[in-house]
LUMGU-964500 format. One record per atom (N, C-alpha, C): atom name; z, y negated, x; residue number from 1; residue in three letters. Coordinates in steps of 0.2 Angstrom, whole numbers, plus 2048, in hexadecimal, padded with zeros to 3 digits. Layout:
<nodes>
NODE atom  pz  py  px seq type
NODE   CA   Z   Y   X NUM  ala
...
</nodes>
This chain:
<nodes>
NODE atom  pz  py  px seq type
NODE    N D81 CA7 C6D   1  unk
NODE   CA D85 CA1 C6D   1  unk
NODE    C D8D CA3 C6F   1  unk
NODE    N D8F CA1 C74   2  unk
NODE   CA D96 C9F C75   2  unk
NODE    C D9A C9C C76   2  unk
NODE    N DA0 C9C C78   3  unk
NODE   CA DA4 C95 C7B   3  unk
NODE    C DA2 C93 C82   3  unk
NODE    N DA0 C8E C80   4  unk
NODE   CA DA0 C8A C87   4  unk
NODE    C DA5 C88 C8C   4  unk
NODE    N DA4 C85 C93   5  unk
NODE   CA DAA C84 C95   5  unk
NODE    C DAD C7D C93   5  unk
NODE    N DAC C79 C8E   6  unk
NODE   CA DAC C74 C8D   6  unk
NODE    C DB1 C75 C86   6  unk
NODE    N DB0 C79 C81   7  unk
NODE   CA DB2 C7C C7C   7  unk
NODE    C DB9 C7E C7E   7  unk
NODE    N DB9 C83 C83   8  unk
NODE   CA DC0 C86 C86   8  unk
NODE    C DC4 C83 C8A   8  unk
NODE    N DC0 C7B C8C   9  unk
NODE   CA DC5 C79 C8F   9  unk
NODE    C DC9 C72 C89   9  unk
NODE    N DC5 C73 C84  10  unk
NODE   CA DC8 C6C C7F  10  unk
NODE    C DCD C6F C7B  10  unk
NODE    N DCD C7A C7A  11  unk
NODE   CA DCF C7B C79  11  unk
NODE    C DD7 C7E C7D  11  unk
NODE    N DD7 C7B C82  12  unk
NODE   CA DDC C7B C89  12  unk
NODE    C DE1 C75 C86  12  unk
NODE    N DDC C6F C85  13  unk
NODE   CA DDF C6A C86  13  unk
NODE    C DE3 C69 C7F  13  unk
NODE    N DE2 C6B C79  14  unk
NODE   CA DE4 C69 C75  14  unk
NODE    C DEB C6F C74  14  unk
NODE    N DEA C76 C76  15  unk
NODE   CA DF2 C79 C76  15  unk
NODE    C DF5 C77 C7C  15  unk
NODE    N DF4 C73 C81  16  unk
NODE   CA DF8 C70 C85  16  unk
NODE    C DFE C6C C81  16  unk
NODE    N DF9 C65 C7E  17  unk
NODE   CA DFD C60 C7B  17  unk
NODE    C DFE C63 C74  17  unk
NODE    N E00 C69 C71  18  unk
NODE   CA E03 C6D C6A  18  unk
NODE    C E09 C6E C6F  18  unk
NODE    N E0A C74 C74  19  unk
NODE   CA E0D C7A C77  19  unk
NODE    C E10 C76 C7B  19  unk
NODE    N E0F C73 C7F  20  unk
NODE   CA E11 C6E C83  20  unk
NODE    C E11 C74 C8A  20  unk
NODE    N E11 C71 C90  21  unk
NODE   CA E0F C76 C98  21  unk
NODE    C E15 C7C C99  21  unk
NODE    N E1C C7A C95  22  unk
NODE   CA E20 C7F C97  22  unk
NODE    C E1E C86 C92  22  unk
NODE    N E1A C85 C8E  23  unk
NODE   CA E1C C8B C87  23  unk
NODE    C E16 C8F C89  23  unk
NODE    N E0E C8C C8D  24  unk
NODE   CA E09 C90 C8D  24  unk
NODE    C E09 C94 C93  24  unk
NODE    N E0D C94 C96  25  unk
NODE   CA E0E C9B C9B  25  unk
NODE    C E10 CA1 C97  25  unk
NODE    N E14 C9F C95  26  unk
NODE   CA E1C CA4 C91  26  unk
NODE    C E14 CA8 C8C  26  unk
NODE    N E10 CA2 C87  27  unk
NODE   CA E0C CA5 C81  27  unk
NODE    C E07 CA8 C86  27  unk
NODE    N E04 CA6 C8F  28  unk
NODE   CA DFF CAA C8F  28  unk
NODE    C E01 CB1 C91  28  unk
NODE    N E05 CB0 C95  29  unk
NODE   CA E0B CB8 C98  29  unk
NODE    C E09 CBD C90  29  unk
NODE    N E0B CB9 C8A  30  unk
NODE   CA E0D CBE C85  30  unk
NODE    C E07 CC1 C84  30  unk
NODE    N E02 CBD C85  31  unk
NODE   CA DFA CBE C7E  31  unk
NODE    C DF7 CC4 C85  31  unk
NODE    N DF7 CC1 C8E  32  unk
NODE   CA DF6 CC9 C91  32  unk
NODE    C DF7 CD1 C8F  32  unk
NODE    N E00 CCF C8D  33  unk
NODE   CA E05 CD5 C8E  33  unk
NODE    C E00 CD8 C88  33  unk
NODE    N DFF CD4 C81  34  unk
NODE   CA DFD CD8 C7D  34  unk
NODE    C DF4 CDC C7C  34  unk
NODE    N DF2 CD7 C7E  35  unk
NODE   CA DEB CDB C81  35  unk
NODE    C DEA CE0 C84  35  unk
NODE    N DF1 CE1 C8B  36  unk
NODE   CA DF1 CE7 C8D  36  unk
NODE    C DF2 CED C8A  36  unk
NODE    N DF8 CEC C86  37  unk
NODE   CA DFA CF0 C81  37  unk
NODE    C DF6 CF3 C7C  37  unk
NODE    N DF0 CEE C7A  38  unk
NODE   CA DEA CF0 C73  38  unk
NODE    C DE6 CF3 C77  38  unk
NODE    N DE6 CF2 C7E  39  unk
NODE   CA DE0 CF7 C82  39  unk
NODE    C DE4 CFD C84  39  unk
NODE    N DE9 CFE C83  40  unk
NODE   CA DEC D04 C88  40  unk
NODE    C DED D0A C80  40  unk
NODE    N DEC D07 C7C  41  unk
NODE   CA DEF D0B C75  41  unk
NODE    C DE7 D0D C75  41  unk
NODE    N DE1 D08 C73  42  unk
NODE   CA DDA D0A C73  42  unk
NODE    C DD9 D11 C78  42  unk
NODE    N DDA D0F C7E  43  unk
NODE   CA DDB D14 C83  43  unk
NODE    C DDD D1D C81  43  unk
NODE    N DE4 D1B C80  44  unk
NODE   CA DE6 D1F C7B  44  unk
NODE    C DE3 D22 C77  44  unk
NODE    N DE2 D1D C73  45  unk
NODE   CA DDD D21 C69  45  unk
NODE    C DD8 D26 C6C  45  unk
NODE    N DD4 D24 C71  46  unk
NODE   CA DCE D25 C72  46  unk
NODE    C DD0 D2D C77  46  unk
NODE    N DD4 D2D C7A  47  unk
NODE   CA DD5 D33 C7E  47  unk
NODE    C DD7 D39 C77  47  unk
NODE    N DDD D36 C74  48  unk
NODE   CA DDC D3B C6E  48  unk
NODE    C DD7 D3E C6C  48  unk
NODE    N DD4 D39 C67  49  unk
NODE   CA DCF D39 C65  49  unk
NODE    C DCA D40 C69  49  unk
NODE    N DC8 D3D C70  50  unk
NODE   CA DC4 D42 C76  50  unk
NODE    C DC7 D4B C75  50  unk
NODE    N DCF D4A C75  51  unk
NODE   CA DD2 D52 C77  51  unk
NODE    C DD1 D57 C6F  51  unk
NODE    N DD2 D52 C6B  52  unk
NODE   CA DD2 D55 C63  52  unk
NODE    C DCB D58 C62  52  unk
NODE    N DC7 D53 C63  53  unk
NODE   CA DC0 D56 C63  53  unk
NODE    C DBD D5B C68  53  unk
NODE    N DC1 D5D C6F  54  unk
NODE   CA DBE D60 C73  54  unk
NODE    C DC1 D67 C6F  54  unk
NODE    N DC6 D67 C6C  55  unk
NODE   CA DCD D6D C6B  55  unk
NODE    C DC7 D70 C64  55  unk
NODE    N DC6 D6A C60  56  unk
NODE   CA DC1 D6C C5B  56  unk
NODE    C DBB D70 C5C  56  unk
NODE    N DB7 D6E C63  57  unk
NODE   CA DB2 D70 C64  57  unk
NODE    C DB3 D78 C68  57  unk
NODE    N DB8 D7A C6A  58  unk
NODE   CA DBC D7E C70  58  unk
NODE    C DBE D83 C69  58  unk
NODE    N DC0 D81 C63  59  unk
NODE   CA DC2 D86 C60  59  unk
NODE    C DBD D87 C5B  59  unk
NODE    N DB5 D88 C5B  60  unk
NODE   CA DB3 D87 C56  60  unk
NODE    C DAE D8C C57  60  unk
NODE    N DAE D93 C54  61  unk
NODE   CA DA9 D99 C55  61  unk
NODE    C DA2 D99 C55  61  unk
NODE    N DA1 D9A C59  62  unk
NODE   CA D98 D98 C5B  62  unk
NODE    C D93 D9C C55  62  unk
NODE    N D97 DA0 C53  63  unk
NODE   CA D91 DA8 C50  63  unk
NODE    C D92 DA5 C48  63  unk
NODE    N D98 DA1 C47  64  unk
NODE   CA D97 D9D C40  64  unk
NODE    C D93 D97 C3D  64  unk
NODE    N D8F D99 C39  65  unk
NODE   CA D8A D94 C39  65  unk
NODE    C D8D D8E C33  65  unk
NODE    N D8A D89 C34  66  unk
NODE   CA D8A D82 C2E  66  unk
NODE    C D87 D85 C29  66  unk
NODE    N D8A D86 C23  67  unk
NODE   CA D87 D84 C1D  67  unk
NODE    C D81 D82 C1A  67  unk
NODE    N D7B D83 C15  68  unk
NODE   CA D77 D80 C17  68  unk
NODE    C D77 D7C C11  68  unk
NODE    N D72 D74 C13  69  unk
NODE   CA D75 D72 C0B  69  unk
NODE    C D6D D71 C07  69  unk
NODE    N D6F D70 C01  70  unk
NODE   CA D6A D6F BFD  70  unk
NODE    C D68 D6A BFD  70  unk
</nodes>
């Protein structure tokens, strides 16, 4: 189940007549900018995340064994 295109367009029609036609450019511009920005940080964490783990596995002596558990 999704939104229909019926759904997203009643949902068009009702922040038209709230926002009125000059304000939902200005709000769509903003809500892009900020997507791109949660994607580009995501991006980010995740590259982190990739190098911290390589560094870990890079530093981490092969001939030391795990523990073993009970």
């Amino acid at each position: 189940m999704g939104i229909g295109g019926m759904e997203i367009f009643v949902i068009l029609v009702v922040a038209l007549v709230i926002f009125g036609p000059k304000k939902l450019p200005e709000m769509g511009r903003s809500l892009g900018k900020a997507i791109r920005e949660f994607k580009s940080a995501g991006t980010e964490l995740q590259d982190e995340l990739t190098k911290a783990a390589n560094e870990i596995d890079k530093d981490t002596d092969p001939n030391i064994k795990p523990p073993k558990s009970s």
